[in-house]
PADREN-759363 format. One line per field, with one value per residue (C-alpha): x, y, z. Coordinates in steps of 0.5 Angstrom, whole numbers. Example, Ala and Ser with C-alpha at 12.3 -4.5 7.8 and 13.67 -1.06 7.14 Angstrom:
REM residues 2
px 25; 27;
py -9; -2;
pz 16; 14;
//
This chain:
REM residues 133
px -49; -41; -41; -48; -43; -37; -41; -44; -38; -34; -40; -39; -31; -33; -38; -33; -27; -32; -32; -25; -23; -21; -13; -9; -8; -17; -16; -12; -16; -23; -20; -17; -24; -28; -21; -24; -30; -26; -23; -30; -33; -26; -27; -34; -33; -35; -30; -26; -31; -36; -34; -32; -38; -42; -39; -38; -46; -47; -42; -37; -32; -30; -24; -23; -22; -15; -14; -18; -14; -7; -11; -13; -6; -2; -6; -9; -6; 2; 1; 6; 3; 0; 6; 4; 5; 12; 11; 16; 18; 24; 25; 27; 33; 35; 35; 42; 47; 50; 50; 54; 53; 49; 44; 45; 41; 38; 42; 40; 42; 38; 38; 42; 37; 32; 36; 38; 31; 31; 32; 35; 32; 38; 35; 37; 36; 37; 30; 31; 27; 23; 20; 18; 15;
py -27; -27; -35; -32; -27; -31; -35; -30; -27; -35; -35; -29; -31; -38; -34; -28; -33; -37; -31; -29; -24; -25; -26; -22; -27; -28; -20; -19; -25; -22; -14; -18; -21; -13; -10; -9; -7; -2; 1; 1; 6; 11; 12; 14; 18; 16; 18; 11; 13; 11; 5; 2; 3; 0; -6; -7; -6; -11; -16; -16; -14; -15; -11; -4; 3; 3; -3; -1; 5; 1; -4; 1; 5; -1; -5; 0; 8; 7; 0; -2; -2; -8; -11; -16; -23; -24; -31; -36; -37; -34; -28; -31; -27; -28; -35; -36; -31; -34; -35; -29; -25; -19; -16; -8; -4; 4; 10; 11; 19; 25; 27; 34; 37; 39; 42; 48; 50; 50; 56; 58; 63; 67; 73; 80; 82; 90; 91; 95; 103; 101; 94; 98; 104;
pz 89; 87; 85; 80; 77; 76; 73; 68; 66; 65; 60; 57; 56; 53; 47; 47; 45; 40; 36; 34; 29; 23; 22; 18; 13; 12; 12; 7; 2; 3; 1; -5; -6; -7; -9; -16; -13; -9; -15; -19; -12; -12; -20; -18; -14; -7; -1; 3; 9; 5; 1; 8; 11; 6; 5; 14; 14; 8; 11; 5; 10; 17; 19; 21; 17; 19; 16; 9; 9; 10; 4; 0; 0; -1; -6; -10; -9; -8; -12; -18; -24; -27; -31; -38; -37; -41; -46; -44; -52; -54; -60; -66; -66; -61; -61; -65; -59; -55; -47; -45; -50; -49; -53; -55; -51; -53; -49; -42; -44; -44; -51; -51; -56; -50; -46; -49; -50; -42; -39; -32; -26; -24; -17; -18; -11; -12; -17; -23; -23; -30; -27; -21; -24;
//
């Protein structure tokens, strides 16, 4: 009866190993694939439970709920904004400086005009009788 076993198990190996797992890299393809639909869902409404468990059960997506999770915040929460491609053509006014020089920028300084409209929280621990009453 062991050699049954051993057997058995042997055979369970070899089918297991035939069924391998998706790899980080597959992973993160297939989440790219359904990232648009992924948003579409969110904007709707629907909870992230409910996305992933959708899309396992239909076979969009093999990969655990963590892994959607960590997707989803990566590729879509903390995301950078999406930049507009920049054209390779040169401005015309730009054309005719040269290699060093550079061109002037606007003031990275707030301007002091709305700062004075700010005003500041000062805490006065001994309270006044007629705030009291």
């Amino acid at each position: 009866m062991t050699t049954n076993i051993k057997q058995e198990l042997a055979a369970w190996v070899a089918q297991k190993q035939k069924i391998a797992k998706p790899r980080r890299r597959e992973c993160v393809a297939i989440f790219f694939a359904v990232r648009e639909d992924v948003k579409a869902a969110i904007a709707a409404g629907y909870a992230l439970k409910t996305i992933w468990e959708h899309m396992r059960e239909t076979g969009r997506v093999s990969f655990r709920y963590e892994t959607f999770l960590r997707y989803v915040r990566r590729h879509i929460t903390n995301a950078p904004p999406e930049r507009p491609k920049q054209s390779s053509t040169v401005k015309p006014a730009a054309q005719g400086r040269g290699a060093n020089e550079v061109m002037p920028t606007a003031s990275s300084e707030p301007k002091r005009g709305n700062l004075s409209q700010i005003r500041s929280f000062s805490f006065d621990p001994s309270p006044k009788r007629e705030d009291l009453i």
